[in-house]
C-alpha positions as CSV (number, residue, x, y, z in Angstrom):
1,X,-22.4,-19.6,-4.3
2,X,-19.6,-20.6,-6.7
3,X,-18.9,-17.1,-7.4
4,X,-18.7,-15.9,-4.2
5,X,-16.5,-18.8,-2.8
6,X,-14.0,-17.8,-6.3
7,X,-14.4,-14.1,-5.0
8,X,-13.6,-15.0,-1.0
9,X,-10.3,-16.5,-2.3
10,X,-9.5,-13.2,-4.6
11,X,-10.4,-10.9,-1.9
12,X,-8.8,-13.1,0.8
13,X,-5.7,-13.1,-0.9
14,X,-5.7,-9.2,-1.6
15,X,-6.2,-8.4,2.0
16,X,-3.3,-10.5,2.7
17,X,-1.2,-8.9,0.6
18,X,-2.0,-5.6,1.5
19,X,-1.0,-6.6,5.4
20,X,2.0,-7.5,4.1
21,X,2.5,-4.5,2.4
22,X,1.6,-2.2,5.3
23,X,4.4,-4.3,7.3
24,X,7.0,-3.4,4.7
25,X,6.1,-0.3,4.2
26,X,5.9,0.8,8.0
27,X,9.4,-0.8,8.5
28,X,11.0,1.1,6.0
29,X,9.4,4.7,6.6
30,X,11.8,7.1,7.7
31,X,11.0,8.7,11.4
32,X,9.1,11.4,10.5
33,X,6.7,9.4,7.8
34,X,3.4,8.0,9.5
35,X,1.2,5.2,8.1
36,X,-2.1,5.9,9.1
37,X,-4.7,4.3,7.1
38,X,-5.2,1.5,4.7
39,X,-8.5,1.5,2.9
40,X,-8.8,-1.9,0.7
41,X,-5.8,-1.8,-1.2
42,X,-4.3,1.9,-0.4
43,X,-2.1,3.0,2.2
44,X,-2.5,6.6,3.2
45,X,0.8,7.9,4.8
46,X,1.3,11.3,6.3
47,X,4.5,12.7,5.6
48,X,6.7,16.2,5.5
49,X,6.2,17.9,2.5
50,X,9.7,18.1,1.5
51,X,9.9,14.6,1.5
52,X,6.6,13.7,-0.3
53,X,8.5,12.1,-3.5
54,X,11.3,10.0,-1.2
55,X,8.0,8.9,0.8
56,X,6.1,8.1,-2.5
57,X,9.4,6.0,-3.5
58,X,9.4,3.9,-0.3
59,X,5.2,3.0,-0.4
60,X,6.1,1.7,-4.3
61,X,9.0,0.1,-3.6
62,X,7.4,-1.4,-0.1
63,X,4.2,-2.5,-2.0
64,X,5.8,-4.2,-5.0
65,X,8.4,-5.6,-3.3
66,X,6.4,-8.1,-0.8
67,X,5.4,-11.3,-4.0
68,X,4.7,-14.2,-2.2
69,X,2.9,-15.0,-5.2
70,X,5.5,-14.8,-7.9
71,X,3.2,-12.4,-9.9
72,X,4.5,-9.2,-11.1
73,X,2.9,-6.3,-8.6
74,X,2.6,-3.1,-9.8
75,X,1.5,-0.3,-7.2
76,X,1.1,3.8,-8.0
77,X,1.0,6.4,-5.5
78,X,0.1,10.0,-5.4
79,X,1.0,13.0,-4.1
80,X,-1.5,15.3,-2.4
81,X,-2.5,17.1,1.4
82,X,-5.2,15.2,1.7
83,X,-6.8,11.4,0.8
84,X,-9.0,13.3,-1.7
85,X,-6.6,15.3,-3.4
86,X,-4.2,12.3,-3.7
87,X,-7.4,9.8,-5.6
């Protein structure tokens, strides 16, 4: 039980953080960039392919940049044309 109630907090707080991430992140997209999935700590966002690095630059910046906690984030993205290619 002790373990689970120190692993509800870690998870809790992950979760939290990720939905503030997705918030950054889909305010800052340009137009033609789509968020369309989040899957535990990833965001999957559809973009054009010619602006796959200025996309990848904005989910970085947009995940790092939201530290309620004060703790140094550090997100990495990849490029690919689907989920699988991009893991």
């Amino acid at each position: 039980a002790e373990g689970q109630a120190n692993n509800t907090r870690i998870q809790g707080t992950a979760a939290d953080l990720v939905k503030l991430a997705m918030s950054e992140v889909h305010r800052t997209l340009e137009p033609d960039m789509k968020l369309i999935l989040s899957v535990h700590d990833e965001l999957v966002v559809l973009a054009p392919e010619a602006k796959a690095e200025r996309c990848k630059e904005i989910v970085v910046k947009g995940m790092e940049g939201i530290n309620p906690l004060k703790v140094k984030l550090v997100a990495e993205a990849e490029i690919g044309q689907n989920w699988a290619e991009a893991k």
